[in-house]
C-alpha positions, 0 to 999 in steps of 0.5 A, spaced: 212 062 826 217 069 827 221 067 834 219 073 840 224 079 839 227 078 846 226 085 850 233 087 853 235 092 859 242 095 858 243 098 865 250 102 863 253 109 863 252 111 857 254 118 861 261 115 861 266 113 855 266 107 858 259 106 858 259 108 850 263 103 848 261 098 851 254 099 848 259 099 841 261 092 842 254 089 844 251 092 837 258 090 834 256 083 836 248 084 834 249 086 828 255 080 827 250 075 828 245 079 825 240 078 831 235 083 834 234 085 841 228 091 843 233 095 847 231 098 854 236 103 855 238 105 863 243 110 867 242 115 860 244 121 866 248 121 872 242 123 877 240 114 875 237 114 883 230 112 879 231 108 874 226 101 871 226 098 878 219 096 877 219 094 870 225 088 871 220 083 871 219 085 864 225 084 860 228 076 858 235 079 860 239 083 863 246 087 862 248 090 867 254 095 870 251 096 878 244 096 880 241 101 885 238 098 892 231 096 889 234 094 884 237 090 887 232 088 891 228 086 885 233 083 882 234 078 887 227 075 887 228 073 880 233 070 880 231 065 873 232 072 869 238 071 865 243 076 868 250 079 864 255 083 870 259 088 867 265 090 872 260 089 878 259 083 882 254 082 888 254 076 892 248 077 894 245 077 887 249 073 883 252 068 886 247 061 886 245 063 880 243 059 874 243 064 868 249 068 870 255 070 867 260 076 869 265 079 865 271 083 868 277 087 866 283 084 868 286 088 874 292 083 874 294 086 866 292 093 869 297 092 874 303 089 870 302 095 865 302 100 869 308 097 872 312 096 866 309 103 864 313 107 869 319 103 870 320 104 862 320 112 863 325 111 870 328 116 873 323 116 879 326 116 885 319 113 889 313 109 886 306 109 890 300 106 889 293 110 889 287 106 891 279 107 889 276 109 896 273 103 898 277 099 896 273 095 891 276 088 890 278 090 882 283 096 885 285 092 890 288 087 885 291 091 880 295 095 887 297 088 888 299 086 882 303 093 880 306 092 887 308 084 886 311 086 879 315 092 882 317 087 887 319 083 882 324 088 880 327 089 887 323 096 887 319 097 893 312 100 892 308 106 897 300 105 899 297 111 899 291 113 903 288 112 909 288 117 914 292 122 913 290 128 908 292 125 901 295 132 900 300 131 905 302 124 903 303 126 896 308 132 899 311 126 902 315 122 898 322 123 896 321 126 889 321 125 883 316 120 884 311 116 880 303 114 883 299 109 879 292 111 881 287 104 880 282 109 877 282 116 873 276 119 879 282 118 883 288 120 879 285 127 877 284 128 885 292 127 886 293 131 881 289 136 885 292 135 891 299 136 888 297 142 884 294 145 891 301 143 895 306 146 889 308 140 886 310 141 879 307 136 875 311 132 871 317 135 873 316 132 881 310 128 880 307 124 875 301 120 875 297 115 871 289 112 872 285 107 868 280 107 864 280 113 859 274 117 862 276 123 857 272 128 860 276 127 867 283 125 863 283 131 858 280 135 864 286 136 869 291 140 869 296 138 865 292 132 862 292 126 864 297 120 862 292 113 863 291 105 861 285 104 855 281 097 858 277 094 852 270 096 854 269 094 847 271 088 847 267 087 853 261 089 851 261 085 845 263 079 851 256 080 855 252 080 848 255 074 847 254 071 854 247 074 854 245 071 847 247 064 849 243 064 856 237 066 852 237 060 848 239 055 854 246 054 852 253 053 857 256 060 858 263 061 862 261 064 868 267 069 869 270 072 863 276 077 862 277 082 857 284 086 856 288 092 856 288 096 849 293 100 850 297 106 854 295 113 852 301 117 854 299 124 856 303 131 860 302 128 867 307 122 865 312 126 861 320 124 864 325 129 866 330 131 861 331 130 853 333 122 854 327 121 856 323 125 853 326 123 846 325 115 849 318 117 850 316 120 843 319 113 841 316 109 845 309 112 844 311 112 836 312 105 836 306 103 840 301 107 834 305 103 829 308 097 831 303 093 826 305 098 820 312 093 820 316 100 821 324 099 822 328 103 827 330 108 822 323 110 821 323 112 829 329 115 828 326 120 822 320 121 827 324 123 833 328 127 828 335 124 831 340 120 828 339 112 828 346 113 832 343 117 837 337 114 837 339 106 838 344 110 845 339 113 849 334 108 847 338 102 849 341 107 856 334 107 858 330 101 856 336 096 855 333 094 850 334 095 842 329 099 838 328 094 834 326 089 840 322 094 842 318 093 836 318 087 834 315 086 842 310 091 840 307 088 834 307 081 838 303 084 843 298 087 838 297 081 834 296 078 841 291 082 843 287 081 835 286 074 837 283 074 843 279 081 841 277 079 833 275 073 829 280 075 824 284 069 821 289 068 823 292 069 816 289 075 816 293 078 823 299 077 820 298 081 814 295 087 817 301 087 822 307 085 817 309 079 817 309 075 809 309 069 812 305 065 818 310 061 819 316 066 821 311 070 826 308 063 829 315 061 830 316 069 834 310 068 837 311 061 840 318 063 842 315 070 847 308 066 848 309 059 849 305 056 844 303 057 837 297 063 835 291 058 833 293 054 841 293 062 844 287 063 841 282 057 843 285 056 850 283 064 851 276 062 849 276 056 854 
């Protein structure tokens, strides 16, 4: 006897990016294990004030990125339904259940990379922190953590919002100055604002979001600078969580995914030609850390001398360009082991490294433990 097919909502945004490769990594997961789900799909438009409300009784398990107030309502009144949350909590919904498992950024990574992001193009003279109106708990902890890493390096971090018009606030800080926005909905509106008030962009201001949403990133003017979260990798954390509450087994019920990457855009371009030049290289490394490049293969790129290139890169990042790429690269295998199931082995190749041993070694050195250890004590 065939087991039931389980019947399965997705209540994402598939209108959005980050609802697209969410679904991705739920089908990387699916068709992993080779498994299959019917798969009711919901908020296909951005109008989803009427979705299945009627219909949740229906299904055997639910993923979910926010719930409409009937919803809600019916949702609380079954609370054995296996239910998967993606970037969303509701205490009301979620907390006391049984078949729970929530799946979260980590606003604390977002906040340090951002931090790290514009302290690596320097030249500011205020840094600023834009929250989502409201103030959802994850906006407020990446403001924390961008702030506390700032702090950390004597830096002291302005809070944007609140009652006066953004647009006077913007206009009030000492330029040239940077603003970390916890959202890209957000960040478009502060360039807005700032294009409404003269302020040229990037010469006096730059701004960086998070999430990648390209119709809003690739739509301002200029184009905006912003910190990829792996949607992918979270989608395919909530299949998995979903897959083992159907058949009864032990799930953690809070999980993080990580950051990808940073994608560098026109909103976040430094002033004058050393920075420039360090922020071409830096973006090159980062596309190519894994491909075992050398720093006269970053110098080529740029187009400069090595001489040259090591001189600017050390005046501003204080650091070598070839610290800089091994850092890059550890990180890139870093993000492998807890986003893949790629051996080990295999990591070390495709980043490299002829031998496991000299990149367990560097590994155990920046990270504190070796990579096999990283990887299990990730998925704890």
């Amino acid at each position: 006897m065939h087991e039931k097919t389980p019947e399965i909502l997705l209540a994402l945004p598939m209108f959005l990016q980050d609802g697209l490769d969410k679904y991705n990594g739920v089908m990387r997961y699916l068709n992993e294990r080779k498994l299959r789900w019917n798969i009711r799909f919901d908020r296909l438009a951005p109008n989803w004030d009427q979705p299945v409300a009627d219909e949740i009784g229906d299904f055997d398990g639910i993923i979910v990125d926010g719930l409409t107030p009937k919803e809600k309502k019916l949702l609380g009144a079954r609370s054995r339904l296996p239910l998967v949350a993606l970037d969303w909590f509701d205490a009301a919904i979620c907390r006391g259940r049984v078949r729970f498992a929530a799946i979260d950024s980590d606003s604390s990574e977002i906040g340090r990379l951002a931090a790290k992001t514009l302290l690596d193009i320097g030249g500011f003279a205020t840094y600023a922190f834009l929250p989502q109106p409201d103030n959802p708990c994850w906006s407020t902890d990446r403001g924390t953590a961008f702030v506390r890493f700032m702090k950390s390096r004597h830096i002291a971090v302005k809070e944007l919002g609140g009652g006066a018009p953004l647009v006077r606030q913007l206009r009030d800080l000492p330029k040239p100055a940077a603003v970390f926005a916890a959202h890209d909905t957000i960040a478009a509106q502060a360039i807005r604002e700032a294009r409404r008030a003269g302020i040229a962009i990037p010469e006096d201001l730059s701004v960086l979001g998070v999430d990648n949403e390209r119709l809003t990133c690739l739509h301002t003017d200029p184009p905006l600078a912003t910190i990829q979260p792996d949607f992918e990798r979270a989608g395919y954390l909530a299949a998995q969580a979903l897959d083992r509450l159907l058949h009864g087994r032990n799930v953690r019920r809070s999980q993080m995914y990580h950051v990808r990457t940073t994608i560098l855009r026109r909103s976040l371009e430094p002033a004058g030609t050393a920075g420039r030049l360090v922020q071409r290289a830096l973006a090159y490394i980062r596309t190519n850390a894994a491909r075992a490049i050398k720093p006269r293969d970053v110098a080529a790129y740029l187009k400069v001398s090595r001489s040259l290139a090591d001189l600017r890169f050390r005046e501003l990042q204080k650091e070598s360009i070839g610290d800089a790429i091994r850092n890059c690269r550890l990180e890139e295998i870093r993000r492998r082991l807890i986003a893949t199931n790629d051996t080990v082995e295999n990591i070390a190749t495709d980043c490299g490294f002829a031998k496991v041993s000299r990149l367990n070694a560097e590994f155990k050195r920046k990270y504190g433990s070796s990579m096999s250890d990283y990887r299990r004590q990730s998925q704890v």
